[in-house]
C-alpha positions as a printed NumPy array, in Angstrom:
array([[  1.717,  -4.536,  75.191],
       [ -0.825,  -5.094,  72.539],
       [ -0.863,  -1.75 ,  70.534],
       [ -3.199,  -2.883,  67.473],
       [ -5.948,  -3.279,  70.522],
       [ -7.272,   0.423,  69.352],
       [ -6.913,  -0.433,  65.804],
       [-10.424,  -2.145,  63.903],
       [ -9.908,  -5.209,  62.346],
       [ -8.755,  -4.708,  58.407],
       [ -9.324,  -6.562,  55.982],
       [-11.696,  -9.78 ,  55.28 ],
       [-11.665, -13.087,  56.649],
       [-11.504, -16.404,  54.949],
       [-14.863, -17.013,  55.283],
       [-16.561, -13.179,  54.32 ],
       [-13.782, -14.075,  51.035],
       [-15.635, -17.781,  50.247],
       [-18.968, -16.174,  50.623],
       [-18.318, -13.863,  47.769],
       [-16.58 , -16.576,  45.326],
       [-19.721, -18.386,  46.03 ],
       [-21.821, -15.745,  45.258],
       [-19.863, -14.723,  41.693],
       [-20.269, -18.694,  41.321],
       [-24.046, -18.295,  41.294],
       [-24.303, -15.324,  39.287],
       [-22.192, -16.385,  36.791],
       [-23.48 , -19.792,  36.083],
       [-26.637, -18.017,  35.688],
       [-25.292, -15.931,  33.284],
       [-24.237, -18.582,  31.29 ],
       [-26.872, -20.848,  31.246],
       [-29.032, -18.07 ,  30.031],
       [-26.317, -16.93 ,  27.151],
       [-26.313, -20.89 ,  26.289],
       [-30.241, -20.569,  25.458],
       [-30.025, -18.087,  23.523],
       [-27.236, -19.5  ,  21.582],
       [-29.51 , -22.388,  20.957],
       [-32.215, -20.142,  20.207],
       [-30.768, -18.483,  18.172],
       [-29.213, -21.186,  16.6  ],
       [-32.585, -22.609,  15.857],
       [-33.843, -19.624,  13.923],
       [-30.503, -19.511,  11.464],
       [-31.6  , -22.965,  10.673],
       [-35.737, -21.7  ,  10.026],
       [-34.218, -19.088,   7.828],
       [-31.654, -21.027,   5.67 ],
       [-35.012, -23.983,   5.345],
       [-36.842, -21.002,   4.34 ],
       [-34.379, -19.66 ,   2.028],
       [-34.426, -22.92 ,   0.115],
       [-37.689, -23.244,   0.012],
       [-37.567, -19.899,  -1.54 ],
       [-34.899, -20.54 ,  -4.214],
       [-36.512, -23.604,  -4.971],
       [-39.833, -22.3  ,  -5.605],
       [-37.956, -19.743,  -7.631],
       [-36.166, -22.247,  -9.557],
       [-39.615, -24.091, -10.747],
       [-41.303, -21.033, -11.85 ],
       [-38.348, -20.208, -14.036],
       [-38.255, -23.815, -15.113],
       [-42.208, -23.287, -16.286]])
């Protein structure tokens, strides 16, 4: 006869399993859209600080210059 008919059903399905890549999908293209913009960001603000760096040197430069 069937003897697992007492027995729950173990593990997950094929579907519960697809649900839950999906999910990890979501959340980690999330993730990475928000670490992209803050590599841009702070990509962005290296290149504010190196223009004001030579600005810096340069003004620097004339007043030796004077």
């Amino acid at each position: 006869m069937n003897r697992q008919a007492g027995h729950g059903q173990k593990g997950f399905s094929l579907i519960e399993m697809m649900v839950v890549v999906l999910i990890l999908g979501i959340i980690s293209a999330g993730i990475f859209v928000q670490l992209d913009m803050a590599q841009q960001r702070a990509f962005s603000e290296q290149v504010k600080l190196d223009n004001f760096q030579e600005a810096r040197d340069f003004v620097d430069q004339f007043f030796r210059d004077v």
